[in-house]
C-alpha positions as YAML, in Angstrom:
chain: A
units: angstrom
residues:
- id: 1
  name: UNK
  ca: [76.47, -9.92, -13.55]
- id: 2
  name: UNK
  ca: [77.81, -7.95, -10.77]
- id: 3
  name: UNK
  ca: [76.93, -8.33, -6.90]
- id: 4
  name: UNK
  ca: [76.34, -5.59, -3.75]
- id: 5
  name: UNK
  ca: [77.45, -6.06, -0.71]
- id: 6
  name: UNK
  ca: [74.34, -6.75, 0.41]
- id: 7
  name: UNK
  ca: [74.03, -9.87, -1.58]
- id: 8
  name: UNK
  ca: [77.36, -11.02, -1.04]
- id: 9
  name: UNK
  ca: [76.39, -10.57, 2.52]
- id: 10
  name: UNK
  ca: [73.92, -12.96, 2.45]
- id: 11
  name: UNK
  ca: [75.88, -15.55, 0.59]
- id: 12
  name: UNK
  ca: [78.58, -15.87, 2.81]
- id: 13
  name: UNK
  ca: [75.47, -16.29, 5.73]
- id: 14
  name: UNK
  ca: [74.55, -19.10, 3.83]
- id: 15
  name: UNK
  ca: [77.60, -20.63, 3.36]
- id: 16
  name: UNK
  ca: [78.59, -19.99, 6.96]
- id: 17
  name: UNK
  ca: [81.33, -17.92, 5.67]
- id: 18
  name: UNK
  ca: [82.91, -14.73, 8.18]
- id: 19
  name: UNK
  ca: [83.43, -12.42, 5.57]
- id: 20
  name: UNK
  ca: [84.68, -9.01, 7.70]
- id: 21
  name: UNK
  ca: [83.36, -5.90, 6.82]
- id: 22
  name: UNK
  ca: [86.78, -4.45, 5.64]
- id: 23
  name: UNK
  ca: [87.08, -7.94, 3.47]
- id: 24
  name: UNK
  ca: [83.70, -7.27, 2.05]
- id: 25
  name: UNK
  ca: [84.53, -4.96, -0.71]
- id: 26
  name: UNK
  ca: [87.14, -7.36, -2.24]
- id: 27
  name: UNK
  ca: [85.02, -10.30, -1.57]
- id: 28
  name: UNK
  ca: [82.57, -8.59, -3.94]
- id: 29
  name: UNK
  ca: [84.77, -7.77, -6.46]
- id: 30
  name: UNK
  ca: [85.80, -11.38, -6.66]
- id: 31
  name: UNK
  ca: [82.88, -12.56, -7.22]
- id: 32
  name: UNK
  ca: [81.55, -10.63, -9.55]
- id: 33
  name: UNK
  ca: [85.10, -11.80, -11.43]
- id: 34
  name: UNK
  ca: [84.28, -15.17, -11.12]
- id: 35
  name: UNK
  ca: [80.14, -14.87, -12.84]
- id: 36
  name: UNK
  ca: [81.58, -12.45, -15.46]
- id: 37
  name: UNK
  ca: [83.78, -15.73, -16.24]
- id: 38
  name: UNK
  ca: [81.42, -18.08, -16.11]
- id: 39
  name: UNK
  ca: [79.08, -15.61, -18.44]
- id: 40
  name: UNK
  ca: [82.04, -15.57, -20.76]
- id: 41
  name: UNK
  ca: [81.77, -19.42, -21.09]
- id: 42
  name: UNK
  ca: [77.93, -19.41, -21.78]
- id: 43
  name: UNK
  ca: [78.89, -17.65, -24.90]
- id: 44
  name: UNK
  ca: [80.97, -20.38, -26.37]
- id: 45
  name: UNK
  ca: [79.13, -22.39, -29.00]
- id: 46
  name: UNK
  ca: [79.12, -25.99, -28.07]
- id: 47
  name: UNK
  ca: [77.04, -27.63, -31.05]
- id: 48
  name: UNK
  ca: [77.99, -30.84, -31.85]
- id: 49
  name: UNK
  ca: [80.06, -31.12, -28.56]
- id: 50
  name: UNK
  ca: [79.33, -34.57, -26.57]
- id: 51
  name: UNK
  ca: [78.50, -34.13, -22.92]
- id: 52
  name: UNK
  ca: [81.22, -35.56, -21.24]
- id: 53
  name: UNK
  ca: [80.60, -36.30, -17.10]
- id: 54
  name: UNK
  ca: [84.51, -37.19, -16.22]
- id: 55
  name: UNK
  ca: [84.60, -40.52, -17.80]
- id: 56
  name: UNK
  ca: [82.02, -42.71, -16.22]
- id: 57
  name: UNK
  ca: [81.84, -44.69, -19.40]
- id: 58
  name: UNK
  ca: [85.01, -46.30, -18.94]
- id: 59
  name: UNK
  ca: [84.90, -49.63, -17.10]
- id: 60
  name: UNK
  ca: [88.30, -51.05, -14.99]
- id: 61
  name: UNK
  ca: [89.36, -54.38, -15.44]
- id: 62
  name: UNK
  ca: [87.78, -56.71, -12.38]
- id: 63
  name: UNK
  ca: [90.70, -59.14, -10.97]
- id: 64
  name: UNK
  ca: [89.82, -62.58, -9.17]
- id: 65
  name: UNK
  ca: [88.81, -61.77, -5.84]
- id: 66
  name: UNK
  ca: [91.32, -64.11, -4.56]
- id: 67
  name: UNK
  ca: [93.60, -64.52, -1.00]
- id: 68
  name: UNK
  ca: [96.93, -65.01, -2.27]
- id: 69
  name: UNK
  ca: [100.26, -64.75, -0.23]
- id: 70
  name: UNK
  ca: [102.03, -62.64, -3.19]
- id: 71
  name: UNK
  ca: [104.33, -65.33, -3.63]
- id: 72
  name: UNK
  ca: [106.96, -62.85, -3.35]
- id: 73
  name: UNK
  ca: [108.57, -64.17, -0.08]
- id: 74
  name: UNK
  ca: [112.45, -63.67, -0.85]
- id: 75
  name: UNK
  ca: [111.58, -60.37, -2.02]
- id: 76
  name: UNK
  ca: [110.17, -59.58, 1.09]
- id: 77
  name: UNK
  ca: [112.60, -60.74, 3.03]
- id: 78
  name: UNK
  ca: [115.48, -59.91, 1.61]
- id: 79
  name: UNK
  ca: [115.71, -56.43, 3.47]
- id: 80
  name: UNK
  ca: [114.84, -58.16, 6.51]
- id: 81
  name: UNK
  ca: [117.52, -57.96, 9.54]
- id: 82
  name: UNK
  ca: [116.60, -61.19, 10.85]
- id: 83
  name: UNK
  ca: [114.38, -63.75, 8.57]
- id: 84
  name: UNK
  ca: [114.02, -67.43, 10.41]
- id: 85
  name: UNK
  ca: [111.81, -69.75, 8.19]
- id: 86
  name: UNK
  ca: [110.06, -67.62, 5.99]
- id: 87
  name: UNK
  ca: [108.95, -65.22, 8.79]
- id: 88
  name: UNK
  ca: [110.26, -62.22, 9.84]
- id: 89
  name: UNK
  ca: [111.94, -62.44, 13.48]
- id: 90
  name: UNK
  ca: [111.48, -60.24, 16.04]
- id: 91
  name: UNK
  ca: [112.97, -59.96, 19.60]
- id: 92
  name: UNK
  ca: [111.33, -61.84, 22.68]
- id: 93
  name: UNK
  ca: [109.51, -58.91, 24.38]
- id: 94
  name: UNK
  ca: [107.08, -61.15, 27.35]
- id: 95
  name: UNK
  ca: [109.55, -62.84, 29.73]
...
């Protein structure tokens, strides 16, 4: 399938595309590349080939919903430059 300007015209209107008139004859080419492509796939035979929608199938493992401090504290603090009693410290800045 191959487009005219003309109809390329009128998709970019509906798209809200500015498609300049000196970009118009490329623009047309390229999309008349892209249907011949997709025409090309039509032709594949795809009997016996499940419909497949990205996976949906698949179901992720649920973990407690539950408030937890990590129980990583040293961790966390080990980079720290100034740790006093499990918290990080941090300069007086209100006088």
């Amino acid at each position: 399938m191959s487009l005219d300007k003309a109809t390329v015209r009128k998709i970019a209107t509906l798209a809200r595309i500015d498609v300049p008139e000196t970009d118009l004859e490329s623009t047309v080419q390229q999309l008349s590349g892209i249907l011949k492509w997709i025409e090309q796939l039509a032709e594949v035979n795809t009997d016996g080939v499940a419909p497949m929608s990205g996976g949906t199938d698949l179901k992720l493992p649920w973990r407690p919903d539950a408030v937890t401090d990590g129980g990583k504290v040293d961790a966390v603090l080990a980079n720290a430059p100034d740790a006093q009693d499990g918290f990080f410290g941090v300069p007086k800045v209100v006088e």
